[in-house]
C-alpha positions, 0 to 999 in steps of 0.5 A: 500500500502507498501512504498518499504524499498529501491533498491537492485543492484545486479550483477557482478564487473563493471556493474554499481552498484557505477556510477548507484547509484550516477545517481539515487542520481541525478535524485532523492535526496532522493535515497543514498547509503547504505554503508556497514561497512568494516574491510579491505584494498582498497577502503573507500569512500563507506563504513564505515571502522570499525576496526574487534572488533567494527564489532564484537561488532555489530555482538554480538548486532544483527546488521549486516546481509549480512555479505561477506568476498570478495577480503580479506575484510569483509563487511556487513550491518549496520541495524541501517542505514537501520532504520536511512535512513528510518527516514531521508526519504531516500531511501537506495540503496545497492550493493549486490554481492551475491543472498544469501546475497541479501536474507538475507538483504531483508527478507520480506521486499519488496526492489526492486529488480535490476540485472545489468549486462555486459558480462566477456568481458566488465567486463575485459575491464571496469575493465583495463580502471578504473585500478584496480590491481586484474582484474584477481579477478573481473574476477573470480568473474564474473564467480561465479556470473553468476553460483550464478544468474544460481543457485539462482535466477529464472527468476521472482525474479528480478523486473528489469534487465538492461544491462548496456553496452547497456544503458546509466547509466541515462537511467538506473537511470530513468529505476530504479526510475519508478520501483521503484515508480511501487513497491510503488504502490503495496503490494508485502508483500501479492502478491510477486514480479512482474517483470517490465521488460522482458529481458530475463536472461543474457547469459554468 
């Protein structure tokens, strides 16, 4: 049997992926957040903020992967955190905004695989009800996750699909855990994903 490397939460601007993880963290302490690096402006508390020549330096070391440029930041994942949580017996939970870069991050290894999502109309809502300034961007990027899912993903890559406007997020976070304890008990490495969950695809 395979021990999963962690969870990968994937889906468009305010569909849950922050409020989910800190809901997984409670229903199960050993799952943390995988905070990226981050050479940027805006929000800090979840990642590691790092100037543009020490993430260079870890480029040049082979230590990032996953590497977005988005709202005019760029962010990336630390492998050698990866490694340590896995030492530390933490699960990491990882926030990916594209199908490209969810692919690079997981390689074959078999992290599970979770598409969150909320229609644009609530995406615009969640978006005005928190305050951000760039609704107008979340939105944008609404759309191009909706045509990246349309384009990259088929309905069996994702093990679990959630609509979190129709759940509540602890719902999501135990939905997620026993998931989680499925892709424990089975070797996806030789049979590939199955999915745990039968929505269908999100409609735009």
């Amino acid at each position: 049997m395979t021990q999963p490397t962690g969870i990968v939460l994937y889906g468009p601007p305010t569909s849950g992926k922050s409020t989910t993880t800190t809901a997984l963290h409670r229903f199960d302490p050993r799952f943390r957040l995988l905070r990226k690096l981050k050479v940027g402006t805006g929000r800090a508390e979840e990642y590691h903020l790092v100037t543009a020549a020490r993430f260079d330096e870890l480029r040049q070391a082979g230590r990032t992967v996953a590497e977005t440029h988005r709202y005019g930041n760029t962010y990336a994942v630390d492998r050698a955190e990866v490694e340590e949580m896995a030492q530390a017996g933490r699960i990491p939970v990882a926030h990916m905004g594209t199908i490209a870069d969810l692919r690079r991050l997981v390689g074959r290894d078999p992290w599970l695989r979770v598409l969150l999502w909320v229609p644009r109309d609530v995406c615009e809502q969640r978006s005005g009800y928190r305050g951000d300034v760039d609704t107008t961007q979340r939105l944008t990027a609404w759309d191009e996750t909706l045509a990246d899912l349309e384009a990259g993903a088929d309905e069996g890559f994702f093990h679990l699909r959630l609509h979190t406007d129709q759940i509540s997020v602890d719902q999501a976070a135990r939905e997620i855990a026993a998931a989680y304890q499925t892709l424990s008990a089975s070797s996806l490495r030789a049979e590939g994903p199955r999915p745990v969950d039968a929505q269908a695809p999100p409609a735009g």
